[in-house]
N, C-alpha and C positions, 0 to 999 in steps of 0.2 A: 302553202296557205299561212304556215304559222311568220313566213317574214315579210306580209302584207301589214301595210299601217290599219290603224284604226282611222275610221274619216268619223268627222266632228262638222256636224252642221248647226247653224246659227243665223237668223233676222240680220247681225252685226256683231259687233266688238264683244258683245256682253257673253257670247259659250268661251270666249279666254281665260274666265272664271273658270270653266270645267277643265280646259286645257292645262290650266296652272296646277292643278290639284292631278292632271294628269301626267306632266313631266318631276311630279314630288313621290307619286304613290308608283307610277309605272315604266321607271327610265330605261327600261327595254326595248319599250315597244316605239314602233315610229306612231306619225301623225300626217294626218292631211286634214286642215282646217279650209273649211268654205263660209266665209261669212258674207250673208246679201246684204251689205251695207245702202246697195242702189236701190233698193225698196223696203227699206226699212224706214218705222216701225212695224210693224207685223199685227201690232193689239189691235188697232183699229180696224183693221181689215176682216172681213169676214172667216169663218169657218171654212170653209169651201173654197176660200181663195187659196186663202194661207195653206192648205192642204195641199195644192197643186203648186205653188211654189216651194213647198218641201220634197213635193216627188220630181222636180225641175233638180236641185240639189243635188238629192239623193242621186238624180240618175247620173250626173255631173262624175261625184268623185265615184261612182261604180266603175264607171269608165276608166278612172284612173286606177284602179283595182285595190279592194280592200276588204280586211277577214272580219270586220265587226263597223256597226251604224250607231251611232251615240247622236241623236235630235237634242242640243245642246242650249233647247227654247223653250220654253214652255209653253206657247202656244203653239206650236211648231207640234210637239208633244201630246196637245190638245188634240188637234185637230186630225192628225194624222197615224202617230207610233201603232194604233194596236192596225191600222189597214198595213202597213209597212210591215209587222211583226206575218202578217196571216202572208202577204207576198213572196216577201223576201227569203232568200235560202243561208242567208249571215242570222247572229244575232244583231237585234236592233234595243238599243235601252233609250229610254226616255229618261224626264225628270221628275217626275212627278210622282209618280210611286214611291221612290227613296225616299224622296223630301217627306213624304204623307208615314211612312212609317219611322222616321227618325225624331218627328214632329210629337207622335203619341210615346214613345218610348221616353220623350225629353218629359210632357207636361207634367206638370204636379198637381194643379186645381185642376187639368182637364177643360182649361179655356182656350184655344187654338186661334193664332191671326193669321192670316195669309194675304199679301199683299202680292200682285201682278198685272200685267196689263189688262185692258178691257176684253179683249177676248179671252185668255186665260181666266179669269174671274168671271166673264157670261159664260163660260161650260163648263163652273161650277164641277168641274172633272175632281180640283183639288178637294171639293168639301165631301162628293161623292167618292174620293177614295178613301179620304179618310174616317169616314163614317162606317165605310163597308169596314174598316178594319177597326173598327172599335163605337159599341154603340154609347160611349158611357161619357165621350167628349162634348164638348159646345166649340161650335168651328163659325168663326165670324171673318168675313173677306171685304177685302177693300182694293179697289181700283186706282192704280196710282201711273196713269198714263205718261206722264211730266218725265218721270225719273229715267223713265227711256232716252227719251229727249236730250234731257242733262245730261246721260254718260255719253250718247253719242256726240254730242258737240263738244264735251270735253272743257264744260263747265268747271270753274278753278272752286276747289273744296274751302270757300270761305264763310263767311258769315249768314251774308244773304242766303247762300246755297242751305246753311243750317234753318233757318228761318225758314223758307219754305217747306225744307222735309219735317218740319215741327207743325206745321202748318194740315200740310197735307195726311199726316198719320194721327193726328189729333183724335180723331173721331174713334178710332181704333183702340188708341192707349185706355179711352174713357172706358168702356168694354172690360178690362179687367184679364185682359189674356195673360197669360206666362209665358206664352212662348210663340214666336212667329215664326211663319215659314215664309223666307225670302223666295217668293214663286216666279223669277225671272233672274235669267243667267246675268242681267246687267246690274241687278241690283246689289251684290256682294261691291261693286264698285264703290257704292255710296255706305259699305257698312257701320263706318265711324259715324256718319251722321245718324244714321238711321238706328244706332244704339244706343246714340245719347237722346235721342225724338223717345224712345221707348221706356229709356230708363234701363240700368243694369238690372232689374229684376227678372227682365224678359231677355228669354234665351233666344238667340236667332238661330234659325235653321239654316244652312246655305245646304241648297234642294244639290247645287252644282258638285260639292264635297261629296254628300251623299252617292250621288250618282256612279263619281267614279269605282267608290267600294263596290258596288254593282259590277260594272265592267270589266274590274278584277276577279272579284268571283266566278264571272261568266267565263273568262279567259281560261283559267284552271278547270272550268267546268266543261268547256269545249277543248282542251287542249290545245288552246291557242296563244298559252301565252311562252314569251321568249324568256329562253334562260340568259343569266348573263355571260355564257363561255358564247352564246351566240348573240350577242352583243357585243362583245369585242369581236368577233369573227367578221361581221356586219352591222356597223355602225350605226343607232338609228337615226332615225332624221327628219323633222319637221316641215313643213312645205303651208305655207297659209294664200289660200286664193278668199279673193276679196271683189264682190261685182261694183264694188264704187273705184277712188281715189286710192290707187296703190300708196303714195304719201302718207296720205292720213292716217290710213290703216297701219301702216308700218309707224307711222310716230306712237298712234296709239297704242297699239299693241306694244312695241319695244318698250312703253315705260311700262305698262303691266306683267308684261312678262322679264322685264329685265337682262333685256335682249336686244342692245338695238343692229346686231345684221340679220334680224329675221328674214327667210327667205321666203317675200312677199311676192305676189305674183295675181298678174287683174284676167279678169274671167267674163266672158259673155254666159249666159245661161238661155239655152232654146227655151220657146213657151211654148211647149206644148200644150195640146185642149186635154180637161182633166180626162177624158177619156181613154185617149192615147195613151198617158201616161199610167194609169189604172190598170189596162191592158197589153202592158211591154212587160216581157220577160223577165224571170227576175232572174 
């Protein structure tokens, strides 16, 4: 069990974010990334959808066998982690809880932002965790559908790109937060912009960083994680499936991760009806 990868699911390119924090904090461990770039964005889509393409996924890299589930989306996360958490016989981490307690630990006025896609923001999941963990905050959220958009197409970090994310977080800044929590694994992509849109006063959260210290924990907690006399014994190793444009994926990701022979590889995904998939073995 212990020399099973960890699998990493994601909307697209943007759980790379987690990935990256994951080959820095845990270079033991293997990986298998599945990102659904073929139907992604994920925000606009319903609850209900987006849940059944997360158990489409999940069932995916199960298959390919793995000792721990990391939903590397937040809406993803939304919709789905705690029905995964009560099925599933691995652990399963999400994003969203880390982010929500690293959020209250960071503020100092006690004004919280959180910024993610529409869905993630309609289930209100992030203000309702972090209010269950602390009654003494003001948690203000803002929908910023666009910046999905942008990292997926791999908009060039210039001027205009500043300008709109100044644009679009405006309303937020006005609010008076100290501290936001970046609540989508794509947004740590845009974080230079989105620090100077906020002003250095406001501490950004990346929910993705968090996460991993999770993961680690869990690893030690379940005795699952690899020592490194067994890493040099069994080397570990990366593997990323992608439902879109194997190209793409691999240009993209290689400058993110600073990689470019990542060993990319394209993926059909069954649609099963959510029922079937609700009802399959875990």
């Amino acid at each position: 069990m212990r020399e099973l990868p960890i699998g990493y699911i994601d909307s697209g390119v943007g759980g790379l974010t987690v990935v990256k924090e994951s080959l820095k904090q845990l270079p033991n461990e293997s990986i298998l990334f599945l990102g659904d770039n073929a139907r992604c964005p994920y925000g606009p889509r319903s609850l209900d959808q987006v849940r059944a393409y997360i158990w489409q996924l999940t069932n995916f890299l199960r298959e390919q066998g793995i000792k721990m589930l990391v939903v590397a989306c937040n809406t993803g996360t939304a919709a789905a982690v705690d029905e995964l958490k009560q099925v599933l016989k691995i652990p399963v981490v999400g994003v969203i809880a880390s982010g929500s307690r690293a959020a209250i630990k960071q503020t100092r006025n006690n004004h919280i932002g959180v910024i993610g896609t529409q869905g993630t923001i309609q289930s209100q999941l992030y203000r309702r965790t972090i209010l269950e963990k602390s009654d003494r905050v003001t948690v203000d959220s803002l929908a910023c559908p666009s910046f999905v958009d942008l990292v997926e197409s791999g908009v060039p970090h210039d001027v205009e790109l500043s300008h709109h994310i100044d644009q679009v977080l405006a309303p937020l800044v006005d609010q008076g937060i100290d501290t936001l929590v970046l609540g989508c694994t794509h947004y740590p992509h845009l974080q230079a912009e989105i620090q100077k849109a906020v002003g250095l006063g406001v501490t950004l959260i990346d929910s993705g960083v968090e996460t991993v210290n999770e993961v680690s924990m869990l690893l030690d907690y379940f005795n699952l994680s690899r020592s490194a006399d067994e890493a040099r014994a069994n080397p570990p190793y990366q593997i990323y499936y992608t439902t879109g444009s194997v190209d793409s994926f691999k240009e993209m990701a290689g400058k993110w991760l600073q990689d470019p022979l990542l060993d990319v590889r394209g993926c059909q995904i069954r649609g099963e009806m959510i029922n079937e998939i609700t009802n399959s073995k875990p």
